[in-house]
C-alpha positions as a Markdown table, in Angstrom:
| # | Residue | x | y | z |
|---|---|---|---|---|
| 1 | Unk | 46.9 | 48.9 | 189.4 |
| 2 | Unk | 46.5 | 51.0 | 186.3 |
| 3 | Unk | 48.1 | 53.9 | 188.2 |
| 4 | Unk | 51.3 | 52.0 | 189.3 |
| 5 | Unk | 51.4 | 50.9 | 185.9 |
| 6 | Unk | 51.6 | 54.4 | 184.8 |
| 7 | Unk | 53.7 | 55.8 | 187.6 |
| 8 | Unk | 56.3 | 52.6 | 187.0 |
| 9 | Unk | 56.5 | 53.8 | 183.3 |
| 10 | Unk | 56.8 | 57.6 | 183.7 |
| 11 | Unk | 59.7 | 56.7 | 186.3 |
| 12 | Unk | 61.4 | 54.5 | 183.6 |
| 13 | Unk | 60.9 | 57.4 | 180.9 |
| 14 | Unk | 62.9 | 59.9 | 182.8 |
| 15 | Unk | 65.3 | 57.4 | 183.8 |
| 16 | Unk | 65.7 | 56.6 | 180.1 |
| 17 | Unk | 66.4 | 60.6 | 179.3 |
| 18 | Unk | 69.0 | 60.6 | 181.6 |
| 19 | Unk | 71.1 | 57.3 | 181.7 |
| 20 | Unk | 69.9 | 55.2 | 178.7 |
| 21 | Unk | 69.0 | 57.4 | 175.3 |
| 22 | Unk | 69.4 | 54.4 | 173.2 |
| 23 | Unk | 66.2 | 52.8 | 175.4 |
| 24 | Unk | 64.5 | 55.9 | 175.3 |
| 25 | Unk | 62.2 | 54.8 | 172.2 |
| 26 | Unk | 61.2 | 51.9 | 173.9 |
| 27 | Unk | 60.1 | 53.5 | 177.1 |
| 28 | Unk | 58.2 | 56.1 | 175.1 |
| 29 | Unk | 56.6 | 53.0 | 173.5 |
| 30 | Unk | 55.6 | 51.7 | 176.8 |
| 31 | Unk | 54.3 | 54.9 | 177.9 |
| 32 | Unk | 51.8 | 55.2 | 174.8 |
| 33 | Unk | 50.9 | 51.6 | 175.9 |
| 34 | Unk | 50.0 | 52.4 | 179.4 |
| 35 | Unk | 47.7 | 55.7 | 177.6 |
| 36 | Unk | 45.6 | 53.8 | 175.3 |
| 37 | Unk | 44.9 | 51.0 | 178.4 |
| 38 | Unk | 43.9 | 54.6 | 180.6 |
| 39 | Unk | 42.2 | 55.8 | 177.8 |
| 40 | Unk | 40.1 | 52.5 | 176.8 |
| 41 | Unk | 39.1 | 52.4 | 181.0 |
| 42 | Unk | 37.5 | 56.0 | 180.9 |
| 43 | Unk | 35.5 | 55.0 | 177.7 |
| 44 | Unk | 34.1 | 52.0 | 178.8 |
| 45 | Unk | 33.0 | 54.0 | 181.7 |
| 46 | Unk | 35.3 | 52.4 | 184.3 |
| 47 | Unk | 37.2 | 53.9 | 187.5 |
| 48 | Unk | 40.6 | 54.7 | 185.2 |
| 49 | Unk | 42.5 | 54.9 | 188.7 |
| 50 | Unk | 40.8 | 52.2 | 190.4 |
């Protein structure tokens, strides 16, 4: 789930670059989101992609 999370947000990044630049910092806030939620998963020890 974590890794459609991440692979919706990346998708919506790039697709901010190129047609939106005003919603570009709010993608970018997403994707830090989605990072720190990985990030917490692999310190507590669990499956990050799972």
């Amino acid at each position: 789930m974590l890794t459609t999370i991440a692979i919706i947000l990346l998708v919506l990044w790039l697709f901010g670059f190129i047609v939106f630049p005003v919603l570009g910092g709010f993608i970018h806030i997403l994707l830090i989101i989605a990072i720190i939620f990985f990030l917490i998963r692999i310190i507590r020890g669990e499956n990050p992609l799972k």
